[in-house]
Every structure is written in structure tokens, then in C-alpha cells.
N, C-alpha and C positions, 0 to 999 in steps of 0.2 A: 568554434567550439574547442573545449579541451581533446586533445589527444584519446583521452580515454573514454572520455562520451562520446567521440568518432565510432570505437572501438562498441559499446553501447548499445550505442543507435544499429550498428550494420547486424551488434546481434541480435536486438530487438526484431530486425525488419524479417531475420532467417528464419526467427522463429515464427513469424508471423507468420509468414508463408507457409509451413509448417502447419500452424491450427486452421487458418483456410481451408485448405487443400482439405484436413479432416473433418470441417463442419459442415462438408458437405459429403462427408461419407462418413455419418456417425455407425451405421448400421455395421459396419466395419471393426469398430474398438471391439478393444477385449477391455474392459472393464473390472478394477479392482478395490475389496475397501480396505482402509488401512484400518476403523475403526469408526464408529458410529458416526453415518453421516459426514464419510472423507472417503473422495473415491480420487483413484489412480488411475490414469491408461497411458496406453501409449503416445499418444499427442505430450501427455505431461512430459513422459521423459524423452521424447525425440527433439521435441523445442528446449529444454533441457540442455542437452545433447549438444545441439547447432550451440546454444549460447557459450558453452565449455570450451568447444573448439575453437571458437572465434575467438573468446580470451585466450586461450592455450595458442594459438598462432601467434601471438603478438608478445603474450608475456605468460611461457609457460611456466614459472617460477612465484603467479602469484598464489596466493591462499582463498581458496573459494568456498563456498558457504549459500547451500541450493537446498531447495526445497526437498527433491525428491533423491539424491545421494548424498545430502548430507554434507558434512566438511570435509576437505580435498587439501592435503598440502597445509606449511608453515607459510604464517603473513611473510612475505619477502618482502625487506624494507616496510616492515607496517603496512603493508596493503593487502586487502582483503576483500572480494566482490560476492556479495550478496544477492541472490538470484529467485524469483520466482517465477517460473516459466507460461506457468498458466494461473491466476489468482482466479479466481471463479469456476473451479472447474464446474461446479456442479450444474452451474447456468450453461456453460459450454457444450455438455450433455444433454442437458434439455433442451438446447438451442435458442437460449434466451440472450439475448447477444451485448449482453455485459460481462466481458473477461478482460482480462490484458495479461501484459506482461511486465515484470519490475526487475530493474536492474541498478544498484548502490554499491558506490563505491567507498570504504572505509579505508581510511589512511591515520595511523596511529593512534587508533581508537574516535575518531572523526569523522562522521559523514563529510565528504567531498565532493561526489560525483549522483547525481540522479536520473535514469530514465524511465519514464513508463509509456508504456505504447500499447494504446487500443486499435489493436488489426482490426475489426470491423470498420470503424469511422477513420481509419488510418489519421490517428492523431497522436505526434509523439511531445512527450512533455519532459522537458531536460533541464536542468539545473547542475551550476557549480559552485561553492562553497563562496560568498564575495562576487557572484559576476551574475545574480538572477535569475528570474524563470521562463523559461520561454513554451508556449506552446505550434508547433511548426513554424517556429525561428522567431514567432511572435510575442514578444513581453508579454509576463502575464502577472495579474496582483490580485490579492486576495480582494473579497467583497469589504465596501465600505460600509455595513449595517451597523448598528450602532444598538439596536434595540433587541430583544430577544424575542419580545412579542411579534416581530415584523419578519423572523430571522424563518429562514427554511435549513434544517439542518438532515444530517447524514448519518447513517448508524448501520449496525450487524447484529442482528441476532445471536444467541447463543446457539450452534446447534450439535454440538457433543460432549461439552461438556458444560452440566447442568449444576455445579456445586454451586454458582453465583447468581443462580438466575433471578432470586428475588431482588436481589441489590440491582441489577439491570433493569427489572421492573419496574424500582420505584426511581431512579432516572428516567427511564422512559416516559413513564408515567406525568412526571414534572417535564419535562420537557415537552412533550404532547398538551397539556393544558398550556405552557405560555406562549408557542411559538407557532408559527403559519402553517404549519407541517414540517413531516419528518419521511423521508425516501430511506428505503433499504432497498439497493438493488443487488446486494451481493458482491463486491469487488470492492476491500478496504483499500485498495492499490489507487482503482479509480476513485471512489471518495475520496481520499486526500486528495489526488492531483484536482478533482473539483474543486474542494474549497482553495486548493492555489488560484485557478484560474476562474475565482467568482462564481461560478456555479449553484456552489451552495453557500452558505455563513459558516457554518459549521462542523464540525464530526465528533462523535465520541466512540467508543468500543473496547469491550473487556476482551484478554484473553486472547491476544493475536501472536503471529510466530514474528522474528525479525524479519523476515523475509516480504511479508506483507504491508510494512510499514518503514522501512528505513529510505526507501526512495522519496516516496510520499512526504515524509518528514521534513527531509531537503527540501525538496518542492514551496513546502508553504512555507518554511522559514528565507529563503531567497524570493519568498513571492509576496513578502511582507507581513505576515503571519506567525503564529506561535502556537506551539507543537507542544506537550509534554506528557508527562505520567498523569495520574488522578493525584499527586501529591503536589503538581507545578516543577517536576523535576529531572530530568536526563534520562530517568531509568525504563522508557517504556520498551526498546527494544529488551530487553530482561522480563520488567513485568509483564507484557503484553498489553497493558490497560494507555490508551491512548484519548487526548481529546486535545481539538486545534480550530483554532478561528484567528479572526482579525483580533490586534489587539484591545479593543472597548467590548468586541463580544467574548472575548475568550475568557473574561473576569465574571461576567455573569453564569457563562457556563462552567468554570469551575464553582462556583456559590451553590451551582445547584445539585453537582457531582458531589461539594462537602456535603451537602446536607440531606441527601439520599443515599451515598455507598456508604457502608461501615469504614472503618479505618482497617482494618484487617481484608479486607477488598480493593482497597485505594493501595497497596504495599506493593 
């Protein structure tokens, strides 16, 4: 593995250790909201914390970019680490044991580097720009569906901010009449690295932070897969609106993303 998915991986594993250790003493958190239906505790920013330092021992000169402090430092030499320490918290809370952790690396405006690690099933899913995806050292490639009617795909609800919710509807909506089913378990992190590793066919989702989706990204684009905006284009870490499949399902799921979001939702 690259040098910095070394790097990654050991802080992936600290912070695991970290939300372990708390989901079994939840009665313990203090518990905060940032704003409707977004909570903070401590586990967020202790595994936070571990991930910082771990990059900070190695390369304390990089530019960091976390969920719960925010931006840190100028890119030194274009690089730039993207952190969410706990993505599902709210399942974490409730003890519903879909969370993980995401760790991307940007290198002059470039996804590089990808990890996400689900501490409960202790499975880490790593990718580098040109060299694939592995999940626990295992190659992994997207699903070979081909049909949409046959596809099982992945999705997020909206739950704070409600400006787009009819346009997610009527995607939803279309996507629910053509396809097998459709799973929301709460962790866009874990969605993506699913449809990397076959799981699912698919994913879509309005309204996500960089943080949620830049690992993931990596992942299915190294895992043979295609990642973009609702316009087919580079800007979802920006917009937030994301959708990725193989590529024969990824055409049919943008036809149906044109023909349900407005164009002013797709932006």
C-alpha cells in the first residue's frame, strides 16, 4: 500500500477502537445538536482527535479538512486529508451498527488516496488513484448489473434540510417502481464503498458534505465504477448531490435522475 494509506489505515483502526470502546457505554456520551437532526458527542471528536494526530505525527505540515473542526492548515505541496470520523452518527446512538469511518486523500485538487473502515465488521476498504480497490487486501469491482429492473440500489434520506425534498421524492419514487429494491441504512460512506465492492448496483443522494463522500468516490472509480454530480460531472464534492454505479447502470440511473430532479437541483 501507498505510504499514506499506511498512514490511513493505523488511523482508521485508532479511531475504531475509539467508537468500540463507546458503543458499549453509550449511557455515558454527552450528547449535542449542531442543528436539526445532527448530533455531536464525544466519540465524534475523540476518533477525530486519534485521526489528527496520527496524520500530524507523520506529516504535520499537511492541510486537513474534518468534519467536526473544520479546516486546519494550508495544502502543503497540494495535499489535503479529508476526514469523517464517525459518518452515521446517529445510528451509533441508537446502536444500530451501521457507521464507519472515511479517510481521502487530495493531492492538487485530485482524489488519491481512499479509506473507509467499518469497526463493527472490522472491514477496511482502500483504494489509490491507478492501483484499485481492495477490500481487507482483497480486490474488489463494482457489480456487473446491467438492468435497472434487476438492480438493488442505495440511498439517504433527507433529514435537515427539507428545501429538495420533492425532487428526492420523485427519484425515489422512479427508482422504487423500476428496480429490486432500495436499502437506506444511514452511512453514505458505507454506501459507496458497497456499490465498490458489489453489494449494491447502485447509489444516489442529495445534499452531502465532502467529507461523506470523497473516499467513497475513489473507491468505485478504482473499483471500476462511475461516480459524479446529478449533471455527469466532477462537482459533487461542492454540490453535494452524488450518484455511482457500474458503467451500463450508471446511464440508466442518470435518465432517471434527468427526468425527475429539476435542473436547479441537479446544479
Amino acid at each position: 500500500m501507498h505510504p499514506l494509506v499506511n498512514i490511513a489505515t493505523q488511523a482508521a483502526l485508532e479511531a475504531g477502537e475509539i467508537i468500540r470502546h463507546y458503543q458499549e457505554h453509550i449511557d455515558q456520551l454527552d450528547i449535542e445538536s449542531k442543528g436539526k437532526n445532527d448530533y455531536v458527542s464525544q466519540v465524534d471528536k475523540q476518533a477525530e482527535n486519534a485521526i489528527i494526530q496520527t496524520i500530524r505525527k507523520y506529516h504535520p505540515n499537511h492541510a486537513i479538512l474534518a468534519e467536526e473542526s473544520g479546516r486546519q492548515g494550508k495544502e502543503n505541496q497540494g495535499v489535503e486529508w479529508i476526514i469523517d470520523p464517525l459518518d452515521g452518527t446517529t445510528n451509533f446512538l441508537h446502536q444500530f451498527p451501521q457507521f464507519s469511518i472515511s479517510i481521502a486523500v487530495r493531492e492538487k485538487g485530485k482524489l488519491q488516496h481512499a479509506v473507509i473502515y467499518d469497526p463493527m465488521r472490522d472491514e477496511m476498504f482502500t483504494a489509490s488513484r491507478g492501483q484499485g480497490a481492495f477490500l481487507n487486501n482483497r480486490r474488489i469491482r463494482v457489480s456487473e448489473q446491467k438492468d435497472l429492473d434487476d438492480s438493488l440500489l442505495a440511498t439517504g434520506f433527507p433529514y435537515h434540510d427539507f428545501s429538495y425534498i420533492d425532487s428526492y421524492l420523485a427519484s425515489f419514487k422512479s427508482f422504487m417502481q423500476q428496480t429490486a429494491g432500495i436499502r437506506r441504512a444511514g452511512s453514505a460512506a458505507l454506501d459507496l464503498a458497497y456499490v465498490a465492492c458489489g453489494r449494491v448496483d447502485g447509489f444516489w443522494e442529495f445534499n452531502l458534505k465532502p467529507w461523506d463522500i470523497a473516499a467513497g468516490v475513489l473507491l468505485i472509480k478504482e473499483a471500476g465504477g462511475l461516480a459524479t454530480d446529478f449533471n455527469g460531472g466532477e462537482n459533487f464534492l461542492d454540490s453535494g448531490n452524488i450518484m455511482a454505479a457500474n458503467p451500463k447502470l450508471y446511464k440508466q440511473m442518470a435518465k432517471v435522475i434527468g427526468q425527475t430532479v429539476p435542473a436547479e437541483h441537479r446544479a
